[in-house]
C-alpha positions in Angstrom: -20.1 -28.6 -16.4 -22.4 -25.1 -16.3 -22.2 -25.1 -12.4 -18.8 -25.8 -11.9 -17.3 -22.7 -14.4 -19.8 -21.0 -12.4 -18.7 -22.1 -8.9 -15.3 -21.7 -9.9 -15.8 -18.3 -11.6 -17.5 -17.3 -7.8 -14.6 -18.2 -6.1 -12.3 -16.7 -8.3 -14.4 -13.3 -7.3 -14.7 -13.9 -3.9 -10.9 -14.3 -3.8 -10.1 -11.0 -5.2 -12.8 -9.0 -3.4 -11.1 -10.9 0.3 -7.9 -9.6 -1.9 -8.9 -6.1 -2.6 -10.4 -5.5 1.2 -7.2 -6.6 2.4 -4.9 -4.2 0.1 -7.9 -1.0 1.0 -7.3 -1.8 4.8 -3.6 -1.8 5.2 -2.7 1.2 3.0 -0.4 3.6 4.4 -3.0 6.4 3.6 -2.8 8.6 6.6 -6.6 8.8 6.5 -7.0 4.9 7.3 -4.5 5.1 10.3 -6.5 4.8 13.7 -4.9 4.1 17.4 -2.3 1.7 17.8 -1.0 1.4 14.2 2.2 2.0 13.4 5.4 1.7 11.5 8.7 0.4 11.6 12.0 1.4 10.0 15.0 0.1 9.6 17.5 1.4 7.3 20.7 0.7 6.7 22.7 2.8 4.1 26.0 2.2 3.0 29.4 2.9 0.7 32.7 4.1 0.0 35.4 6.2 -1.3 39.1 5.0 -2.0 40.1 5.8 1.9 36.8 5.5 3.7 33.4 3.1 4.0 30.7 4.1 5.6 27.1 3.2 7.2 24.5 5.0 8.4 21.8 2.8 10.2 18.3 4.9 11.2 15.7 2.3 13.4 12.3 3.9 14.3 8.7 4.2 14.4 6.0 6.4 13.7 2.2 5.6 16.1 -0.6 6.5 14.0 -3.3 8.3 16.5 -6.4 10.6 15.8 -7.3 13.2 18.1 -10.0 15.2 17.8 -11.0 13.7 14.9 -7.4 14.4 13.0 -4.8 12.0 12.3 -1.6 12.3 13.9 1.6 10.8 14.2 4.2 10.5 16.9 7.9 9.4 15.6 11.0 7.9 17.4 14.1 6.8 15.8 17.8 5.9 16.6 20.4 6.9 14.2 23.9 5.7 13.9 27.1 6.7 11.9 30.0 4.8 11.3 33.2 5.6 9.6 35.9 3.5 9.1 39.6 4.3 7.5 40.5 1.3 5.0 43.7 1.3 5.3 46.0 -0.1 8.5 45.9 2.4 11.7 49.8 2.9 10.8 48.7 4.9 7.8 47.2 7.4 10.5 50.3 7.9 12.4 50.6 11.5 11.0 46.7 12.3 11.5 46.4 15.4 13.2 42.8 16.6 12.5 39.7 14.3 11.2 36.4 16.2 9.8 34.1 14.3 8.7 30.0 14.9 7.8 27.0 13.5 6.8 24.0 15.0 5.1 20.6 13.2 4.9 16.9 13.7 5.2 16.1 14.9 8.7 19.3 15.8 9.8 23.0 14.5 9.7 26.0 15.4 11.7 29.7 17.0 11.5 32.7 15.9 13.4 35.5 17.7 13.6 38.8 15.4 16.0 42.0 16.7 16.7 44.6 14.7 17.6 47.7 15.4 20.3 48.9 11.4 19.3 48.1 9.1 16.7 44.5 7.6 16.9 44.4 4.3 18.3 41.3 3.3 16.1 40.2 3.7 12.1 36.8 3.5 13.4 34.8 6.7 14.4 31.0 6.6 15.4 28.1 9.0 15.7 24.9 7.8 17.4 21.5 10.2 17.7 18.0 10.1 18.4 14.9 11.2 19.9 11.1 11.7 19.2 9.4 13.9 16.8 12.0 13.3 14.3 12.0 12.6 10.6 14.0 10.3 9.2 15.9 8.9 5.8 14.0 6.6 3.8 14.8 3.2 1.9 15.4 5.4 -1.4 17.4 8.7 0.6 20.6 9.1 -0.4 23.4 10.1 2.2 25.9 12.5 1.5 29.3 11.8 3.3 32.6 14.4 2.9 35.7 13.1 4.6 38.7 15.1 5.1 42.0 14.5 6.8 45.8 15.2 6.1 44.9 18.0 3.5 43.1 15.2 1.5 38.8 15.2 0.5 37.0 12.5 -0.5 33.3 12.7 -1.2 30.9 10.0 -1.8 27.0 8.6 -1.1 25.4 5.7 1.0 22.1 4.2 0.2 20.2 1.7 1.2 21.7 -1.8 0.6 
């Protein structure tokens, strides 16, 4: 009875030392990064005001590398933007000029549209990217200002 507590007792402790190792090696602690690792993103942030929804979508990476002894880090990432009117496309008959903008880490983007006709469409779209960018993360919050027709609405995206 003796050796099995025991035996089970030295399992239990290899189990968590295998445990620990594992949980020390894969830290995102820059220091630990060597060639070839990296991370993936993929956020996508969303919400609404009584006109408008919104979404923002960022997908990238950052490549962990050391150089000369120092730990670096190259990042890529894709963003998108997505605005979309609620109501029917005949509410936008009058629509002359559409500003909209978006605020969140790393950058955002401002749109200003006028219009010679009615819009055709209640959806507009931003898309961006490129390397050496920095990005939102899961817990950013996105700032969005929408204003048409001499009417403002303000609200916030985050992650879903």
């Amino acid at each position: 009875m003796i050796i099995q507590k025991k035996l089970v007792v030295g399992v239990v402790g290899l189990l968590l030392l295998v445990i620990i190792t594992n949980v020390a090696l894969n830290s995102p602690d820059l220091e630990s990064k060597t060639n070839e690792d990296i991370i993936k993103h993929n956020y996508t942030f969303v919400g609404e005001s009584e006109n408008w929804t919104a979404e923002y979508r960022v997908k990238g990476k950052d490549v962990f590398y050391k150089e000369d002894g120092t730990v670096k880090v190259d990042s890529e990432a894709q963003k998108s933007f997505v605005l979309k009117f609620k109501g029917t496309i005949e509410e936008l008959s009058t629509l002359k000029t559409l500003k909209y903008s978006y605020d969140a880490p790393g950058g955002g983007g401002s749109t200003v549209t006028t219009f010679d006709r009615p819009p055709t469409n209640k959806i507009f779209t931003d898309r961006s990217g490129g390397t050496g960018v920095v990005w939102a993360d899961e817990n950013s919050i996105i700032q969005v200002s929408v204003e048409w027709d001499n009417k403002r609405e303000d609200f916030e995206l985050t992650n879903e």
